[in-house]
N, C-alpha and C positions, 0 to 999 in steps of 0.2 A: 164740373169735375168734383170727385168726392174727395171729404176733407181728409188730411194726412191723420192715421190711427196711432194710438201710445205704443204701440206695437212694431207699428212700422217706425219708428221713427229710433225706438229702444235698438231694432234692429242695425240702423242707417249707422248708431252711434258706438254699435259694437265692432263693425265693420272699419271705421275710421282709427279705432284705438287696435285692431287686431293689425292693421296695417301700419301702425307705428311701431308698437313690439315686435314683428314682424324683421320691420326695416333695422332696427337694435341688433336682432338677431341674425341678420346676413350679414351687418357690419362684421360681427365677432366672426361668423364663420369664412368671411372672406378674409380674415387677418387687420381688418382697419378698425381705426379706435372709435365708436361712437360719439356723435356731439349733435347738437341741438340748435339752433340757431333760432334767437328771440328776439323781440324790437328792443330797444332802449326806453322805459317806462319813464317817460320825461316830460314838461311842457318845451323844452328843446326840441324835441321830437316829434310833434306831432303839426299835420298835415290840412288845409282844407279838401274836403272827398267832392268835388263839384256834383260826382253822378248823385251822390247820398243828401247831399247837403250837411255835412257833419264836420266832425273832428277825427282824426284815426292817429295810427301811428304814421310815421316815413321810415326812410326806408336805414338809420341808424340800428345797428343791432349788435347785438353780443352773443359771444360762442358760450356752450357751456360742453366741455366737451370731459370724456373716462380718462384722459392723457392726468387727470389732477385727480388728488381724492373727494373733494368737493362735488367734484362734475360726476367722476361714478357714484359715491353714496345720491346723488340727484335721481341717478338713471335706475337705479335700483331703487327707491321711493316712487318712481314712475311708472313700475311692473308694478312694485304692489297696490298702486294704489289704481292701477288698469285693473288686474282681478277684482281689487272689491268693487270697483263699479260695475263687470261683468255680474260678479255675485249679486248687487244691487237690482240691477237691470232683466236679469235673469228667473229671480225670486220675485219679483215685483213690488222692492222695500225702496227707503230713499233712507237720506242719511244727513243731519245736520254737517256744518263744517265741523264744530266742535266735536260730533260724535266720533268723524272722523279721525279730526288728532288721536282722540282716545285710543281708539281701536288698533293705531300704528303703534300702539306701545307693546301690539302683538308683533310687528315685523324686525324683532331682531334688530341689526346691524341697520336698519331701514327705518324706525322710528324717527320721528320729530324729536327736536329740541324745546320747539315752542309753538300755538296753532300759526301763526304770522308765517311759516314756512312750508305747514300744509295747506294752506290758504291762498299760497303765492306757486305752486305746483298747479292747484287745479285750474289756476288762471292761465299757466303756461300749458295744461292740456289745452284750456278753451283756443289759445291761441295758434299753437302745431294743428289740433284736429278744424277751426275753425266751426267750432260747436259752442253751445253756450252750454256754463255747469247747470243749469235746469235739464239740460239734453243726458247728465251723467247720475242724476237723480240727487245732487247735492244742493241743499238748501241751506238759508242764513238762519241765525236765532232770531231776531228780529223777523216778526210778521208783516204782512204789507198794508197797504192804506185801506183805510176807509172813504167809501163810496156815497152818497145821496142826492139820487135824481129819478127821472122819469128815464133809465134806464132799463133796458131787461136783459138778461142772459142764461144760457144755459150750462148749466157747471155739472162736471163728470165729476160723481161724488167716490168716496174711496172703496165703496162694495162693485163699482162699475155703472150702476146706476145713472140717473140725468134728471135732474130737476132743473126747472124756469123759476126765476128771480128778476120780480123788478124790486129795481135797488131804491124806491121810493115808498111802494104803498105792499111790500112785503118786509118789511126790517122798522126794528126801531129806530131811535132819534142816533143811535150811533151808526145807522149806516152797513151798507153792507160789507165787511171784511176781505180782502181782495185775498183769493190764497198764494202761496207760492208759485206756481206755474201758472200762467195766464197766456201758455201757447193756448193756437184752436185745437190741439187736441184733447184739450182740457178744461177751455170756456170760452164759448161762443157767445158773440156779440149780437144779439138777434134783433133790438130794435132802438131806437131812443129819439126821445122826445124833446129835446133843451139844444136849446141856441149856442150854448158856448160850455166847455170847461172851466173851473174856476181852478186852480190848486193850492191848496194853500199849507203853509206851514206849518204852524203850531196847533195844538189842537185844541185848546181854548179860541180860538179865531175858527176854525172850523163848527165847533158848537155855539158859537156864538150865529154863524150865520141858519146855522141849521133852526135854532130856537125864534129867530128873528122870519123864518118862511122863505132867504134869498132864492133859494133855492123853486119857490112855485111862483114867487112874485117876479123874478127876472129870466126864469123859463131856462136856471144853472144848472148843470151838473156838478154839485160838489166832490172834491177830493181831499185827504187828507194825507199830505205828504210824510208827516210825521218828521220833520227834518230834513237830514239827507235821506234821501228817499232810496228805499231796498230797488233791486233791477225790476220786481215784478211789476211794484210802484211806476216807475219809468216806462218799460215794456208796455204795459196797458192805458197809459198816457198816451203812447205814440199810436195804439190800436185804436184808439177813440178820434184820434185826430184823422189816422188815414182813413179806417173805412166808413165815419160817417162825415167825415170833411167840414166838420165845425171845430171851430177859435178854438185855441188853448191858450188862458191867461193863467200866470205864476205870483201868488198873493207870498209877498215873504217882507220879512225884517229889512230895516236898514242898517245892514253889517256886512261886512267883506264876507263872512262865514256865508250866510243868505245868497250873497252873487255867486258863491261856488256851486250851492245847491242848484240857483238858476242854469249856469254853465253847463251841468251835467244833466238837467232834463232838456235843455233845449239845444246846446250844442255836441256834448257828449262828454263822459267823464276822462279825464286825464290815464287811472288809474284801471278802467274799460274801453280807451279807446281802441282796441281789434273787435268790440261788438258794438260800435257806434252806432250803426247804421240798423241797428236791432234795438239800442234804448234809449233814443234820442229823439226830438221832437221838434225839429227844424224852425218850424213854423210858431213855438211857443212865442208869446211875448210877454217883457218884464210887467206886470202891472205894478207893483211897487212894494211897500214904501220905498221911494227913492230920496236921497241927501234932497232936494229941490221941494219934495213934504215937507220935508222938516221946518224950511222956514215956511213954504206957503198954507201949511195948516199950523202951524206954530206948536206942534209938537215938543211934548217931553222929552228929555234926552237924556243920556248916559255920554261921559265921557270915552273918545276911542284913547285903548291901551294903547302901549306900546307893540305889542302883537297884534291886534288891530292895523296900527300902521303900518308895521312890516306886511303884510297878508295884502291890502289895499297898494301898495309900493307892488309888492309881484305881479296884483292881479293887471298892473298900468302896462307890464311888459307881456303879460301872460296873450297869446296869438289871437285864443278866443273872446277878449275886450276891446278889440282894437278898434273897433267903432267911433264917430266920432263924439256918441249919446255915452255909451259907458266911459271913455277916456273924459267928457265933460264932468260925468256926476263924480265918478270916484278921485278925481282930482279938486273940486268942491268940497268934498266931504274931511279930505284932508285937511283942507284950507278951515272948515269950518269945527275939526275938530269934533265932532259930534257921531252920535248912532241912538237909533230908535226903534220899537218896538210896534210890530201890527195895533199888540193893546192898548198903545198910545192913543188911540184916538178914541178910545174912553174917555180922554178927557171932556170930551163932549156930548158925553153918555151913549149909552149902552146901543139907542141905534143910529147914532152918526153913522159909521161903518157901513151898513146897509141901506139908508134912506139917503147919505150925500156923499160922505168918499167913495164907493166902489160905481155909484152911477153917472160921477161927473169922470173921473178916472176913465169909465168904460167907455164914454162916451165920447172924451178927448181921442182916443181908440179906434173909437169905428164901430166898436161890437155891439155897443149899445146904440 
């Protein structure tokens, strides 16, 4: 079966938002008030998906309905910002978030206050239409990860064009740049060569492995999460996992911040959970640093704040730690007081990291 076209799919998405203003529009003509009905954006709320293996919402929800001024200036921010993504979709442009805010300070009575409310609109399209904002042609400021392995793919370039890229012995030592959309109708995954995904956090810890070879020597595909990772970042995680059915391990810090990052590449984000089952990655596992490093490689440390504690305190109640490995370490970690960094383990020079923590780590694992 041949792959789904930008075309077709621009099409699919103009159809889903014509059938929402549509719906708007009989309400009014039939005499009834418009309203909207969305999940509760909560870790209260959210659900294990057994078919997906994820995180989602349940079924707690809030009305937003034209009966309030609130709810109509919503519904009115909701046409206009249907049009410009027709206009978007139509012309064949895309549109950051921010450019977006901008641009409402055209719609009158319909402008934003702040981008945090144009931002929290296109999330509640994603969720009524059941579309992802890649599918509306809105993009983050933030670019997405960097790539190094025996990778190759084919990327639909912006003349229309298709160029082949292996993300190892075509890119330099940074790797090849993952763009915004990383549907197949935009870059296809054509072959690869490496035993397992690494992902890793910061991106000193990613160049470090890159300059060290991990990458030819343990037969890795490096990633570079950059942090919290943008959805493209995520998205093409879970595309590496499913179609070529190799590991995905999560190289990050020992900080409560770090196990949220984790949460949302491999169970799914709190804040995305209505496209979990789109950027999540089931099967990822924590590689570490875990509190349990800390003393057994006798790492450096920073003291946890008081925001630290709080943050590790939620994450103990939070659904997606419930385990009885995460409720150990992060209950440890309290007790010990303590957080550390990937580059800790400098303390043992430049290639501990690559010649004994990540090979006895992978190896306790399985993957190695």
């Amino acid at each position: 079966m041949s792959a789904i076209t930008e075309g077709e799919v621009g099409q699919a998405t103009l159809e889903e938002l014509y059938a929402l203003a549509e719906g708007v529009y009989q309400d009014f003509t039939d005499g009834r008030v418009p309203e909207l009905q969305l999940p509760v954006r909560s870790k209260s709320n959210i659900e294990f998906d057994e078919e997906h293996g994820v995180w989602k919402y349940g079924d707690s929800s809030s009305t937003r309905s034209a009966k309030k001024t609130n709810g109509a200036k919503m519904l009115l921010r909701t046409m206009y910002m249907i049009n410009f993504i027709r206009e978007m979709i139509e012309t064949n442009k895309s549109s950051t978030l921010r450019e977006m805010y901008y641009i409402s300070e055209g719609w009158d009575l319909a402008k934003f206050a702040k981008q945090s409310e144009s931002d929290k609109l296109a999330e509640d399209l994603e969720v009524v239409t059941e579309l992802m904002r890649e599918d509306f042609k809105l993009r983050p400021e933030e670019d997405g990860a960097r790539i190094l392995g025996d990778v190759t793919v084919e990327e639909t370039t912006r003349t229309g064009d298709t160029r082949v890229i292996n993300c190892r012995d075509d890119v330099g030592d940074a790797g090849y740049s993952v763009p915004f959309n990383v549907e197949e109708e935009k870059l296809s995954l054509r072959s690869i060569d490496c035993d397992f995904v690494i992902a890793i956090e910061t991106g000193g810890m990613f160049d470090r492995l890159v300059e060290n070879g991990f990458d030819e020597s343990h037969r890795a595909l490096l990633l570079h999460l950059k942090g919290q990772p943008a959805r493209s970042t995520r998205r093409l995680l879970k595309r590496l996992n499913e179609e070529f059915g190799i590991p995905t391990v999560v190289f990050l810090d020992a900080d409560p911040w770090s196990y949220r990052i984790f949460g949302s590449v491999a169970y799914g984000a709190i804040k995305t959970a209505h496209i979990s089952e789109h950027l999540a990655t089931p099967g990822a596992q924590y590689l570490g640093i875990t509190p349990s490093d800390i003393v057994n490689y006798d790492l450096p440390t920073d003291a946890l704040t008081e925001q630290d504690e709080r943050a590790l305190k939620s994450e103990l109640s939070d659904p997606r730690f419930q385990d009885d490995r995460w409720q150990g370490e992060i209950e440890f970690q309290l007790e010990l007081g303590k957080k550390s960094e990937q580059q800790a383990l400098a303390k043992y020079g430049l290639d501990f990291v690559t010649d004994t923590y990540l090979p006895e780590k992978l190896g306790e694992m399985g993957v190695l």
